[in-house]
C-alpha positions as CSV (number, residue, x, y, z in Angstrom):
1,X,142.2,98.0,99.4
2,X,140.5,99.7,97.0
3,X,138.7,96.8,95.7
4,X,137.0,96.7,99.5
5,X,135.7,100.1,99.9
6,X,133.8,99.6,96.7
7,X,132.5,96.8,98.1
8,X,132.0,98.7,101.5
9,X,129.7,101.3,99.2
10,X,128.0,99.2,97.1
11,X,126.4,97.8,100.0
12,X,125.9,100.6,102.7
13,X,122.3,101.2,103.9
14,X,121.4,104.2,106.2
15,X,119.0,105.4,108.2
16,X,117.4,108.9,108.8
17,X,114.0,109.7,110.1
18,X,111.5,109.7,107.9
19,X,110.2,113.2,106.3
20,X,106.8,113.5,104.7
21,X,108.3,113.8,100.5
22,X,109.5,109.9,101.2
23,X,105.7,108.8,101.4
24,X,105.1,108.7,97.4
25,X,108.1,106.7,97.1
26,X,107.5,104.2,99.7
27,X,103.6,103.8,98.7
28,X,104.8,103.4,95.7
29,X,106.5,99.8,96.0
30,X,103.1,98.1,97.5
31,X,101.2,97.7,93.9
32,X,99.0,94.6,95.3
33,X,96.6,94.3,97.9
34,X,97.9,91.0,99.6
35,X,101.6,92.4,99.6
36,X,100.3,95.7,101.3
37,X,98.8,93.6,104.0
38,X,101.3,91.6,104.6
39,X,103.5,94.4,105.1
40,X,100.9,96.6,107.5
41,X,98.8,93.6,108.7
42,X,96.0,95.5,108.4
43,X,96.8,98.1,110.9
44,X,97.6,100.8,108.5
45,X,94.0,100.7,107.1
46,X,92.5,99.9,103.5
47,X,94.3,99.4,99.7
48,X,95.4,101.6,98.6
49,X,96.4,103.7,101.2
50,X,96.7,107.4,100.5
51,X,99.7,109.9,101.2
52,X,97.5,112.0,103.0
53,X,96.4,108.4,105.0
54,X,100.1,107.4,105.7
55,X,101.1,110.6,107.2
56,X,100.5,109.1,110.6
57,X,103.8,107.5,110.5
58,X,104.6,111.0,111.3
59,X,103.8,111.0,114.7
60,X,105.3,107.1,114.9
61,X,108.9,106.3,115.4
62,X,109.8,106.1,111.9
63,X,112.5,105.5,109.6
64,X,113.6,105.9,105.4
65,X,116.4,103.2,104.7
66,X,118.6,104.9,101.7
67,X,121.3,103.8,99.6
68,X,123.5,105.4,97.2
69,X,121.0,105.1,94.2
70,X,118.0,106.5,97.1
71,X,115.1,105.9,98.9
72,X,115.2,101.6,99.1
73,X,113.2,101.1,102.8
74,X,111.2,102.2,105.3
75,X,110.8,101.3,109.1
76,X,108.1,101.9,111.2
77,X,107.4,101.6,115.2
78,X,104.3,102.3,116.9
79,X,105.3,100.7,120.0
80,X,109.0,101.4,121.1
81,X,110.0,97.5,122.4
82,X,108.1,96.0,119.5
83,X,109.3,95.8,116.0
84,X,106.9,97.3,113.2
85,X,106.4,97.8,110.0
86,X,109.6,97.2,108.2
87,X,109.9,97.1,103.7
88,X,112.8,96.8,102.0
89,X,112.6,97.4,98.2
């Protein structure tokens, strides 16, 4: 029994909303222009995006995926039926 509910925890992701002090974190996993497009598709605006240029998720329905080591993904909806902008690191 033991042996599951490490197995359980090594592989439990949550989410929360996302706060502002998870930007540099997230931003900081896009380090090429072609991945960061692929991941906004060009709705988010120009490489490399800004902190001060992503805090519009903060009006978006948008998410921080942790783990127990951290910060590991980030979900983003601008329309509510649609998916959006989802990374996993």
């Amino acid at each position: 029994m033991t042996d599951l509910l490490c197995l359980k925890e090594c592989f439990l992701l949550r989410l929360r909303p996302y706060k502002k002090d998870d930007a540099a974190t997230i931003l900081s996993w896009c380090t090429e222009e072609k991945a960061f497009y692929k991941w906004t598709a060009g709705v988010m605006g120009n490489y490399p995006i800004t902190e001060k240029e992503f805090a519009f998720v903060e009006n978006i329905m948008a998410f921080t995926a942790f783990d127990k080591d951290g910060i590991c993904g980030f979900s983003g909806s601008i329309h509510r039926i649609r998916g959006g902008f989802h990374f996993l690191r």
